[in-house]
Structure formats: structure tokens, C-alpha cells
N, C-alpha and C positions, 0 to 999 in steps of 0.2 A: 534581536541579536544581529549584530551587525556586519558578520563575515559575506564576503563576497567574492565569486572568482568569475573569469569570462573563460571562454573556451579561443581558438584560432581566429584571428582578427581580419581575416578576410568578409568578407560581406555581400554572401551572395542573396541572405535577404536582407531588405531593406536598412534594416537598423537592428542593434542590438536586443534580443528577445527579454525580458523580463522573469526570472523564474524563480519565486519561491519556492521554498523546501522547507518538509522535514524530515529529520534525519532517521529513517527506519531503515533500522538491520540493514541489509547489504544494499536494497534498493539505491538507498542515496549513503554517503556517504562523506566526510569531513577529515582531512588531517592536514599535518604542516604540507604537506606538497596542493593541496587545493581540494575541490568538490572531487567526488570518485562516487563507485558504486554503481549498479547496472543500466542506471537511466543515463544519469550523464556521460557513460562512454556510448550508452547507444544514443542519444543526442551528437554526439561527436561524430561517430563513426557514417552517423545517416546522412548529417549534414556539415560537413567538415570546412563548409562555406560561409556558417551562421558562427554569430557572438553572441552565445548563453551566459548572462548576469545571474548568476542563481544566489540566495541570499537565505540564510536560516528564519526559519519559523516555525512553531507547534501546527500541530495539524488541522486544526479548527481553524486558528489563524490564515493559515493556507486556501481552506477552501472560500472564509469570506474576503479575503483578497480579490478572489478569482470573481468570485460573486461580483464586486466592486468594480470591477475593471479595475483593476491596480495589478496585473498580472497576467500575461502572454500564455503561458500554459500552467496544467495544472496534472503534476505525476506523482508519483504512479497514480491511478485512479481506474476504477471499475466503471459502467456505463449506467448510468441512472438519470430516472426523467427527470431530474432534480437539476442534473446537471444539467445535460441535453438543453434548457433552458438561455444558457449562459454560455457552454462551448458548443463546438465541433470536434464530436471524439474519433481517436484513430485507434483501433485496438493493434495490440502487438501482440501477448497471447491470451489465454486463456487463464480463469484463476477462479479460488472459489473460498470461501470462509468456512470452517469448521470450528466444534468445539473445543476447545484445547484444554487439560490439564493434566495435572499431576499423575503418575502412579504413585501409588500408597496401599496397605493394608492394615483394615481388611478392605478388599475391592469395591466401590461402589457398585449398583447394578447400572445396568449401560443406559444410553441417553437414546434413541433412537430418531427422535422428533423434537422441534422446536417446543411441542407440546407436551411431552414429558418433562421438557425442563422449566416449562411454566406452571407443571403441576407438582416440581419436587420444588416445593416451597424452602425446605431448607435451603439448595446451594445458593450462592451467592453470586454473583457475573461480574469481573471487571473489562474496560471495556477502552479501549483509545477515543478521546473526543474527538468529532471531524471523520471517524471511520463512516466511512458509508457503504450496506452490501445491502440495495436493494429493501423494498417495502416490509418485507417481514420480519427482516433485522431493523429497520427502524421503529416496527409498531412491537417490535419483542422488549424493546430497549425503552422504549415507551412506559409499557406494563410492568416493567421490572424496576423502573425508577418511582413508579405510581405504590408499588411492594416495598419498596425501601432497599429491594433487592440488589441493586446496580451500581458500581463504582466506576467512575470515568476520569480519567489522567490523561497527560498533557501528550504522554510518549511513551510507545511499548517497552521501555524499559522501567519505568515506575507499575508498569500493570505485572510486570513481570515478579519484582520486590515482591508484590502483594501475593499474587500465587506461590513464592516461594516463603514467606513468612505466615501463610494460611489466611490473609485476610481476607482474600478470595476464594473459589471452588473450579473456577474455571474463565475463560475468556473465550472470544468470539474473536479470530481473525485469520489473517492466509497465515499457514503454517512456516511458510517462508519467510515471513516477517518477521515472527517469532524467531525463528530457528536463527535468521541474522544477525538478530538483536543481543542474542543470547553468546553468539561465536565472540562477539566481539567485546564481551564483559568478566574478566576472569573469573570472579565473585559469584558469578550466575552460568555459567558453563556447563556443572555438572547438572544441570536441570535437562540438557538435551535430554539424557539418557533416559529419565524419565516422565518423557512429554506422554499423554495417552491422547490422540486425534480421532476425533468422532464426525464423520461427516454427518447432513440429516437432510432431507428431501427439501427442504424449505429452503435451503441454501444449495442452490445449484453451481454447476461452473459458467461464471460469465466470463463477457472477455473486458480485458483491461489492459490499458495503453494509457493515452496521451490526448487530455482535452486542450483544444487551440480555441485562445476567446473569441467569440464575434464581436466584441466592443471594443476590442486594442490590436486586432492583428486584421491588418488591409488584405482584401483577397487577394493579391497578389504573394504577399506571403504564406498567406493561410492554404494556397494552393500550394506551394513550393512544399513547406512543410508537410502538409499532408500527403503529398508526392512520395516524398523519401521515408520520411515512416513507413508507408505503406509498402515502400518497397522492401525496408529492413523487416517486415514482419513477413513476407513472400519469399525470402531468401534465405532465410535461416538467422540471419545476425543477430535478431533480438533472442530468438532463442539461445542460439549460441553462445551470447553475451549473459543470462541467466547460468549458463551451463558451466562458464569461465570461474564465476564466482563461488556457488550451492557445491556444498558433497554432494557425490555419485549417490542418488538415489533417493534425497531426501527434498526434493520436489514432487514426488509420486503423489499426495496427495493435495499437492497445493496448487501447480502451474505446468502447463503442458503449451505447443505450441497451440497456435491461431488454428483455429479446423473452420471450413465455409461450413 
């Protein structure tokens, strides 16, 4: 997909930065006035010096660009040794994956562990391709595609359709993602109301920001960059800039600031 916008044409790094996207719930965002949504205004707002190219892609697509060096940064995104390989990550805050589904009656009994849902063999997991939350969601995803159990789509809004049509039982991702996704789809809206959120010990809260490559971004920039992130996550902005977008209160169990 071939939309593209830059941000203010000053140039305090070097050249213009590279940045694929896809478009989840509020995170990133797309309409007739250009890219939006809470990375690229916190991109703007940290570095108001730099020209952001940001260009649409699914989110698999995303990360093996980034892989590739075909691609400057890589967001939103959590911190994993997968990556760490390929960037220089900067956290801004804190975030963490839960189970997500429906209410319905009569009530399922609750999920507690990654392990009770690998032993109720009935539900079924749809799942965003390219999400990544750490080792045990990828060896979960694994097992559950070896079960025939797991459904994976291009963008949280098709994983969405399916838990609302029942093709699924539940998903695996930041609740804020969802919750995004879901505002901005009139057709899928009244599903807020009945989201059911299940954290489980196996999925912790990590932090996630903003991987910078070390194969296309010159340490001069890679510093600059990392500089002002790090300052927008010390100062309140990236949260702030979370807080602009999200209903009062429906981040509690998704994303909280940066904590040392």
C-alpha cells in the first residue's frame, strides 16, 4: 500500500527516517489529513527536527522489512531477543498482552494460565501475524497452530470480525490495541462493552517503544534519536500523548508509564 506522509522538513537528523506502519487502533493512524495516532505525534513532538516517511504495511510485513534493513524504526513494538538482534530499542512505556474475549452466557470458567488454555482444547485463538509478546506467546502460538487451534490475520480488525462472528473464542494482544481498533469501526463498536480481559503470569508487563535499526541508521542519528525518545518517555509526553487519545480508564490493564 502505497500512502505516504513526512512530518516537518527541517532536518536535524541526517536524512529523512524510513518508517513503515501498520495501522492498529489508535497507535498509528491514517485519514485524508496524513499519518496520526500516538506514535507519530510522539515521533513529532520528540523530534520536531526529523522527516518521518511513514508508509502503510501489514504487520508481518513490518517486522521483516525491519529485519531487512529496508526500514529506520520499527513501532510500536515490545522488547524481545528477536529483535534486540536487528535494533536498538527505546522503551516509552510499559505494556502487556492479555487474553481478550467476549462476554456471553452462560459464562465460561475463567482462564488463569497460559496453561489452562492449552488444556481447554476446545477454545479456539485468533491472533495478529507479526505480533510478538515475548517466548511463551510465541511457543503458545506454536502449539496452538500444531492443534489446528490458531487463526492468524493480517490486522486487528479482521481478528476482531472473527470474535465477533464466533469464529474465534478469544485473542491474545495489548488491550489497547483492541479497544482502538474497535472505536474506530462503527459495525464493531458495541463489542467494547462486552470485552472480558484476562491477564495470566506468563505474560507480564514489558516495556515498549521504538526499535532504531543498527543496519540503516548512522550512530549519529541513532544517538540523536535515542536522546529525545528517551527524554519524551522521562517527561511525561509519551504518556501524555497515550492519555490524549484512550478513554479515562481503559488503559488500566494494558499500558502504564515507563517505571525503572
Amino acid at each position: 500500500m502505497a500512502a505516504t506522509a513526512a512530518s516537518d522538513a527541517r532536518a536535524d537528523c541526517s536524512r529523512a527516517m524510513q518508517v513503515p506502519v501498520a495501522l492498529l487502533g489508535l497507535s498509528v493512524t491514517l485519514s485524508d489529513e496524513g499519518f496520526g495516532g500516538v506514535y507519530p505525534d510522539i515521533l513529532r513532538a520528540a523530534l520536531p527536527g526529523c522527516s518521518f516517511l511513514f508508509s502503510v504495511v501489514p504487520r508481518a510485513r513490518q517486522q521483516a522489512l525491519f529485519e531487512a534493513g529496508r526500514a529506520d524504526l520499527l513501532l510500536p513494538a515490545s522488547k524481545s531477543a528477536r529483535r534486540d538482534e536487528w535494533g536498538h530499542f527505546v522503551p516509552l512505556v510499559q505494556a502487556r498482552a492479555v487474553l481478550i474475549s467476549l462476554n456471553q452466557e452462560p459464562q465460561r470458567a475463567p482462564l488463569r494460565s497460559l496453561r489452562d488454555l492449552r488444556e481447554r482444547k476446545e477454545l479456539r485463538v485468533a491472533v495478529v501475524r507479526g505480533f510478538d509478546y515475548g517466548e511463551p506467546y510465541q511457543a503458545l502460538t506454536q502449539e496452538l497452530r500444531a492443534q489446528e487451534r490458531l487463526a492468524q490475520d493480517a490486522d486487528v480488525v479482521a481478528v476482531a470480525r472473527m470474535l465477533s462472528a464466533g469464529m474465534a473464542d478469544l485473542t491474545i494482544m495489548a488491550p489497547s490495541i483492541l479497544i482502538g481498533a474497535l472505536q474506530k469501526e462503527p459495525k464493531l463498536r458495541a463489542m467494547l462493552e462486552r470485552l472480558r480481559i484476562e491477564p495470566v503470569d506468563e505474560l507480564p508487563w514489558v516495556d515498549s517503544g521504538v526499535y532504531i535499526s543498527r543496519s540503516t541508521v548512522g550512530e549519529a542519528d541513532r544517538q540523536a534519536l535515542t536522546a529525545a525518545l528517551e527524554k519524551a518517555a522521562r517527561s511525561g509526553l509519551a504518556w501524555k500523548t497515550f492519555l490524549r487519545y484512550y478513554p479515562a480508564g481503559s488503559l488500566a490493564e494494558s499500558i502504564r508509564p515507563k517505571r525503572d
